[in-house]
TORTOR-935862 format. One line per 3 residues: number of its first residue (from 1); their letters; for each residue x, y, z of C-alpha. Coordinates in nm, 4 decimals. Layout:
BEGIN
NUM	A	X/Y/Z; ...
***
This chain:
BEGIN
1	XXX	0.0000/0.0000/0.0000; 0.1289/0.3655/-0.0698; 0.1934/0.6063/0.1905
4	XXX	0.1796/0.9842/0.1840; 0.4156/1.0638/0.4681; 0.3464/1.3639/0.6435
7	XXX	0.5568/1.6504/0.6903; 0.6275/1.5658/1.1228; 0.8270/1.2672/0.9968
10	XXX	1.0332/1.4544/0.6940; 1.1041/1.7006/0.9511; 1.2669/1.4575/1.1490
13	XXX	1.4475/1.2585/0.8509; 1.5916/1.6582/0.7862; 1.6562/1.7535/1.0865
16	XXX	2.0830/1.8039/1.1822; 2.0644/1.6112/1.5124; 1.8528/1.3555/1.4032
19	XXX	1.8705/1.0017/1.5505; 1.9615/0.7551/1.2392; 1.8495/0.4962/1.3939
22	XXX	1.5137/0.5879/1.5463; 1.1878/0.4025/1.4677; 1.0282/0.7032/1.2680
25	XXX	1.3477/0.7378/1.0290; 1.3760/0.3455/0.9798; 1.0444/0.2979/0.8783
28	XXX	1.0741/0.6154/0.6106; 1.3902/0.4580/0.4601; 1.2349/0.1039/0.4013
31	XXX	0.9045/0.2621/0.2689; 1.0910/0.4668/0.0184; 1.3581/0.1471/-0.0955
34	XXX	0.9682/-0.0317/-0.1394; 0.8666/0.3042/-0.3286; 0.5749/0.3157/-0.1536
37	XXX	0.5798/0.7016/-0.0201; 0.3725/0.9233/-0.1927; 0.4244/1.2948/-0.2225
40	XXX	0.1289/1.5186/-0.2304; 0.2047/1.9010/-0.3532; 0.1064/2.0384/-0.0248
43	XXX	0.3710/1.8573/0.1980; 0.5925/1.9033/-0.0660; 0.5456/2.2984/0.0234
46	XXX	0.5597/2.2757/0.3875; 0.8884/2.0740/0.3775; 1.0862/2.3177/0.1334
49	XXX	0.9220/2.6406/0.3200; 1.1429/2.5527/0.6910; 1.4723/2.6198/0.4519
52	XXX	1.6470/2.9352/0.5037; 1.9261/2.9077/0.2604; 1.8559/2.9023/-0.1386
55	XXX	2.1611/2.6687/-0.1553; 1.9930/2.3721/0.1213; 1.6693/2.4662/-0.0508
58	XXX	1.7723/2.3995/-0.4027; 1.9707/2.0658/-0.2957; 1.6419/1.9299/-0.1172
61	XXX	1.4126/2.0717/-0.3838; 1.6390/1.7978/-0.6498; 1.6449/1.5221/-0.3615
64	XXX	1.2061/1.5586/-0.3362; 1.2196/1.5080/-0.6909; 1.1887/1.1245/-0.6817
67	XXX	0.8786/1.1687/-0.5522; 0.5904/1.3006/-0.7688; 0.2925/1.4331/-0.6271
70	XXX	-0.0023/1.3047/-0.6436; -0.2854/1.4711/-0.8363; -0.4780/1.7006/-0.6274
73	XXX	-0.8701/1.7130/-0.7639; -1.1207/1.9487/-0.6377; -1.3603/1.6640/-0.4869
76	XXX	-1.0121/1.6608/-0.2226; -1.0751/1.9747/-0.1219; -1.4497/1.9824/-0.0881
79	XXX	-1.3678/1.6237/0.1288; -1.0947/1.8156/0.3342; -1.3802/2.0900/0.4516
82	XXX	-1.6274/1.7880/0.5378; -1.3403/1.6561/0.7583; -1.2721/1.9871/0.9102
85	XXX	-1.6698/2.0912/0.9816; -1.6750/1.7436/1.1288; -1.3864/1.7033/1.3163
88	XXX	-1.4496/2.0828/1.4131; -1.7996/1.9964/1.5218; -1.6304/1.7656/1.8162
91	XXX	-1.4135/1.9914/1.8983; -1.1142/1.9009/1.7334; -0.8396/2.1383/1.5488
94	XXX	-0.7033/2.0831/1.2450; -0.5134/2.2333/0.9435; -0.6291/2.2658/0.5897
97	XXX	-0.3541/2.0587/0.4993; -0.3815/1.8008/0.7262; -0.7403/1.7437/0.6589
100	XXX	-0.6225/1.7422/0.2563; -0.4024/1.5096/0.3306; -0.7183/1.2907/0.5046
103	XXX	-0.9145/1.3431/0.2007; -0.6264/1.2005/-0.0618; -0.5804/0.9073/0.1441
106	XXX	-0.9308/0.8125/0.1620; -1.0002/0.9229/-0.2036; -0.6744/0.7256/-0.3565
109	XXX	-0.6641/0.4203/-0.0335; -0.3582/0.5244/0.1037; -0.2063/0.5186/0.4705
112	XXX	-0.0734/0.8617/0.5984; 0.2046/0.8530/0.8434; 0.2825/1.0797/1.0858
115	XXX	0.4393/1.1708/1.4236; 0.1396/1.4086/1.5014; -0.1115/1.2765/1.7398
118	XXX	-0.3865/1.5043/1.6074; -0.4275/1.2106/1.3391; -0.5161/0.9622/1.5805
121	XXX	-0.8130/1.2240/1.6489; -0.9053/1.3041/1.3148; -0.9378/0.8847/1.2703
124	XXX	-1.1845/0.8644/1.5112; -1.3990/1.0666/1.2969; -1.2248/1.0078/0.9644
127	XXX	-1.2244/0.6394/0.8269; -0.8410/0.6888/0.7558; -0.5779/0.4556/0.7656
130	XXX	-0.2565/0.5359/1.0051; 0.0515/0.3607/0.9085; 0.2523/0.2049/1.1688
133	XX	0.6098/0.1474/1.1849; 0.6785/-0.2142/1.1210
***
């Protein structure tokens, strides 16, 4: 199964003082030798928008190249409202993105996975698939 793989856990495969060998950064490397991530044009933005310099951004920009996004449609969007007016109508918070990201995964049956806990929310009100680290 494909996985879009949300920005928390790029963040961490990014970061300087990141731990090689923690479970998050494990799992990402044997998803993409698989090819299963999928890159949607959203995360692609927030990943590329926490560089400061042109040179780091350029050299990640070619590195996020393997992965092509996948197609955005505007049924996603109308879906990613429904998930936010219900999720919103329990009280719970989420982004635009992150409910787009919901909607893709539903629309195209993929997993999303993520270090952020507000998922685990959302899927309580969501029928979304988390993926867990094997």
């Amino acid at each position: 199964m494909k996985v879009i793989v949300d920005t928390s856990v790029w963040s961490l495969a990014l970061r300087r003082d990141k731990q090689e060998f923690s479970a998050p950064l494990k799992e990402l490397r044997h998803m993409i030798y698989d090819h299963r991530v999928q890159m949607i044009g959203p995360i692609r933005q927030e990943i590329l928008s926490s560089i400061r310099s042109e040179s780091e951004f350029k050299k990640l920009q070619k590195h996020l190249e393997s992965f092509p996004d996948l197609p955005v449609l505007t049924e996603d969007y109308v879906t990613a409202a429904k998930y936010f007016n219900r999720c919103r109508s329990k009280g719970i918070q989420g982004s635009n993105t992150d409910f787009l990201i919901c909607a893709m995964a539903v629309r195209n049956k993929f997993s999303i996975y993520t270090t952020d806990k507000d998922f685990d929310l959302f899927s309580k009100h969501i029928d979304i698939v988390l993926h867990k680290a094997e």
